[in-house]
C-alpha positions in Angstrom: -8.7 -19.6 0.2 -9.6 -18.4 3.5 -13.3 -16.2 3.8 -13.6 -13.1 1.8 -14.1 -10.9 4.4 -11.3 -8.2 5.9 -8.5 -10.2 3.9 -8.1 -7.3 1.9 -5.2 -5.7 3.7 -3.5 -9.5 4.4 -3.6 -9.7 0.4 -2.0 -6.0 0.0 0.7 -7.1 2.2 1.5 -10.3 0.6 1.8 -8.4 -2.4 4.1 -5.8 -1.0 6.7 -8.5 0.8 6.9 -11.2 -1.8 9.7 -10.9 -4.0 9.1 -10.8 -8.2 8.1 -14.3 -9.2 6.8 -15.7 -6.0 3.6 -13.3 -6.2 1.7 -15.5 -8.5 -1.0 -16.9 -6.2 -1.9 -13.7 -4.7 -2.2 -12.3 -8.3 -4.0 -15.4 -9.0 -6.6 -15.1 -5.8 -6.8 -11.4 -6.5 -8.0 -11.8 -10.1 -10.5 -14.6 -9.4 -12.2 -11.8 -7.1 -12.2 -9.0 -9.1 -9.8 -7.0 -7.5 -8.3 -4.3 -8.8 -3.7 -3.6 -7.9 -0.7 -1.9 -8.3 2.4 -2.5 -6.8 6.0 -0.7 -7.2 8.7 0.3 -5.4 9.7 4.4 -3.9 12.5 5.5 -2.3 12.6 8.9 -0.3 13.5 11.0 2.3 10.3 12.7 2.3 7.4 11.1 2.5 5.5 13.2 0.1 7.3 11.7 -2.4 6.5 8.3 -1.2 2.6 9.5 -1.4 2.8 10.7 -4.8 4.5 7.6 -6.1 1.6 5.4 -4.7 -1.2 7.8 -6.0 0.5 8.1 -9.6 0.5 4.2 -9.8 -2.6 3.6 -8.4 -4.2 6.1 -11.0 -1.8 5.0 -13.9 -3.1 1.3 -13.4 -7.0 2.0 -12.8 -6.9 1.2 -9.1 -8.2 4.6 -8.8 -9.8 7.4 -11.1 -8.3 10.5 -10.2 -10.9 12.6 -11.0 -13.2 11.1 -8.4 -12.7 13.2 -4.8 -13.8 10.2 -2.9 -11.4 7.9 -4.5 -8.6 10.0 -3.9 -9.5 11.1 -0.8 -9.9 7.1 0.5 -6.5 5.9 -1.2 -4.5 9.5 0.5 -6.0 8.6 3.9 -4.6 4.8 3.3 -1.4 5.4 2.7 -1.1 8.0 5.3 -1.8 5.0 7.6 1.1 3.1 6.1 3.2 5.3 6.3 2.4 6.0 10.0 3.5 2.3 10.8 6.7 2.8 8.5 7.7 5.5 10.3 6.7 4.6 14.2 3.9 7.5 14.1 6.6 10.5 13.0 5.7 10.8 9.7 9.2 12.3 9.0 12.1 11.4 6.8 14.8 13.5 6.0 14.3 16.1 8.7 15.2 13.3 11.0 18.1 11.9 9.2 16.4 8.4 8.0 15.0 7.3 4.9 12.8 4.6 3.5 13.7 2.2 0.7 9.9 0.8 0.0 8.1 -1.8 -1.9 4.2 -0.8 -2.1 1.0 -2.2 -2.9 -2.4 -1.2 -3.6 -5.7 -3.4 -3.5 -9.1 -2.5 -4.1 -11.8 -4.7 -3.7 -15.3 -5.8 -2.0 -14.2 -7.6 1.2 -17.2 -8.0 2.7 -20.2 -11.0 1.9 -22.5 -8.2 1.8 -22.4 -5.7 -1.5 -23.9 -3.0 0.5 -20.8 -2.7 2.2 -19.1 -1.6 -0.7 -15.4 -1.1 -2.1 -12.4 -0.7 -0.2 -8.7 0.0 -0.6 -5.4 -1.1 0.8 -2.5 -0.2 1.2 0.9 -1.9 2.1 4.1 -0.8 2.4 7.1 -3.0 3.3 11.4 -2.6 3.3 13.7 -0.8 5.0 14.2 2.5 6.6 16.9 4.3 8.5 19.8 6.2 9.0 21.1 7.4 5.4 23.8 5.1 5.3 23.5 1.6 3.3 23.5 -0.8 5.9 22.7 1.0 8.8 18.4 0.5 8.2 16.3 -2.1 9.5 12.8 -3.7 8.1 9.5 -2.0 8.3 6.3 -2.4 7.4 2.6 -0.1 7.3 -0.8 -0.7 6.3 -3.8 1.3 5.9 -7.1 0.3 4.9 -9.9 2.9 4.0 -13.5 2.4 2.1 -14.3 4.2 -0.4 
């Protein structure tokens, strides 16, 4: 395994791309540090539905504890920054005619040697977006990184 530090997003988007059955070493690497995840999959045409389906997994699988401001606050600011590089910076869906068929993940972990630097949260987003028509999409893919 390659150095601990700043692999945190690299392991997020691992997660995200690799189909159902071929994620086992990343689960495996994840779990030998400690790391807390989620994964799942959105579709939308608005991307506050695509925020609310990451939040609602990460705080369903203990990623995060939702009643913790600073938690929130670090895993909304995350996935903002996916979904920036999912969308091309217009963070718009719908209005624009295109949607997003998504896989997501969600790490949290200590990337850094030093404990003082604390925990940090990733978020990956990876699958198609376009014009609502199936077919007519291409691949995409976002990460945002944010410490809590």
């Amino acid at each position: 395994m390659e150095p601990r530090q700043a692999c945190i997003g690299r392991q997020a988007l691992l997660l995200a791309m690799l189909d159902e059955g071929e994620e086992g070493p990343v689960l495996s690497q994840l779990e030998a540090l400690s790391w807390r995840y989620c994964q799942g999959r959105v579709g939308a045409m608005e991307p506050q539905k695509i925020v609310a389906a990451i939040e609602t997994a990460a705080k369903r699988h203990g990623v995060v504890d939702g009643g913790l401001y600073r938690e929130m606050h670090a895993l909304y600011h995350a996935i903002l920054e996916a979904v920036h590089g999912v969308t091309r910076g217009q963070v718009e869906l719908g209005d624009l005619l295109r949607t997003a068929g998504l896989r997501f993940a969600v790490v949290r972990g200590m990337p850094y040697e030093q404990p003082n630097e604390g925990e940090w949260i990733a978020v990956a987003l990876y699958g198609t977006i376009g014009a609502p028509v199936r077919g007519l999409e291409h691949e995409a893919a976002g990460l945002g990184i944010n410490h809590i």
